[in-house]
C-alpha positions as CSV (number, residue, x, y, z in Angstrom):
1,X,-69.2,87.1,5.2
2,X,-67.1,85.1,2.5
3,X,-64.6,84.8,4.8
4,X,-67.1,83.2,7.5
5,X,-68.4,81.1,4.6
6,X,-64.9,79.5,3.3
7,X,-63.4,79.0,7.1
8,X,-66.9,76.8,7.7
9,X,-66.4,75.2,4.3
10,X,-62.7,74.5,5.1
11,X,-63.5,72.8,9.0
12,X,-66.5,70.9,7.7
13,X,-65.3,69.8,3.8
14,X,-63.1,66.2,4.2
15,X,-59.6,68.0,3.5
16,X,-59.0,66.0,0.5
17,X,-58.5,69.4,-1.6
18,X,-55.8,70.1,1.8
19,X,-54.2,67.1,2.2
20,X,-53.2,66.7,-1.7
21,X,-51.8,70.7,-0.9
22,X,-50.2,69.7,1.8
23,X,-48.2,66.5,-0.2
24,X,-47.8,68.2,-3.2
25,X,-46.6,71.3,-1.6
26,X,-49.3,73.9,-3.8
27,X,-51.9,76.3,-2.3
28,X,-55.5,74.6,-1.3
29,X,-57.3,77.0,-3.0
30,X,-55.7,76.3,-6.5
31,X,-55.8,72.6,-6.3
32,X,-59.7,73.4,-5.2
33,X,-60.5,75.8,-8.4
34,X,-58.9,73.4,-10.5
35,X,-61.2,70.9,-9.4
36,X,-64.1,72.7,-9.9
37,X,-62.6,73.7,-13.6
38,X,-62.0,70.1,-14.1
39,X,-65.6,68.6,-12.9
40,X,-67.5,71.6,-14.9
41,X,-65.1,70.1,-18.2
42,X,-66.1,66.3,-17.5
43,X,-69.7,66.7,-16.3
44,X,-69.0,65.8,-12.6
45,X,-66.8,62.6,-13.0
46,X,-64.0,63.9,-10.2
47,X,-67.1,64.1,-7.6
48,X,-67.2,60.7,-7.5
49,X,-63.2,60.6,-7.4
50,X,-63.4,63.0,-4.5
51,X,-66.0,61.2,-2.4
52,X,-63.5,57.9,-3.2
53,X,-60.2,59.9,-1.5
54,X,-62.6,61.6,0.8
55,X,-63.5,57.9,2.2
56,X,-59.6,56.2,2.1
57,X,-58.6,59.8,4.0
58,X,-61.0,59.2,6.8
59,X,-60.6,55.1,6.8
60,X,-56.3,55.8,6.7
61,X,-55.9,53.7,9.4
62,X,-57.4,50.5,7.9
63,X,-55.4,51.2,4.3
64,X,-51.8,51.6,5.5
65,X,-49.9,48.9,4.9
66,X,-47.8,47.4,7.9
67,X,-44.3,46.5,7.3
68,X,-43.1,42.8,8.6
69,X,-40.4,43.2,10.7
70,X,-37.8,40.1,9.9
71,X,-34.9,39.4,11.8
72,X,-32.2,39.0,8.7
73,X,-32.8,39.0,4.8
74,X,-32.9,35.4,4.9
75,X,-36.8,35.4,5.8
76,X,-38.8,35.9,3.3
């Protein structure tokens, strides 16, 4: 039952606990306890930092930068 429970939570939560696994090459689930340890410790002020990734990470595609190409150094 836990296991049906944490593979819905996991293909329905944004993946910001996954993706900052995935960069920072450390297991999900450690990065997601010590979120939870870390919002019980500041009354809930990473929620608000996790709905703020959780909206860049599904708007990526408007907040990459894209680089100029130039022909030579000279045009800047």
């Amino acid at each position: 039952m836990i296991q049906r429970i944490t593979l819905w939570f996991e293909q329905h939560a944004f993946g910001v606990c996954s993706w900052w696994g995935n960069k920072l090459g450390i297991k999900t689930t450690t990065i997601r306890l010590y979120f939870i340890y870390l919002s019980f410790f500041t009354a809930g002020s990473p929620v608000i930092i996790y709905l703020i990734m959780a909206f860049i990470l599904e708007h990526k595609e408007y907040f990459k930068i894209k680089p100029v190409k130039r022909s030579s150094i000279w045009e800047i």
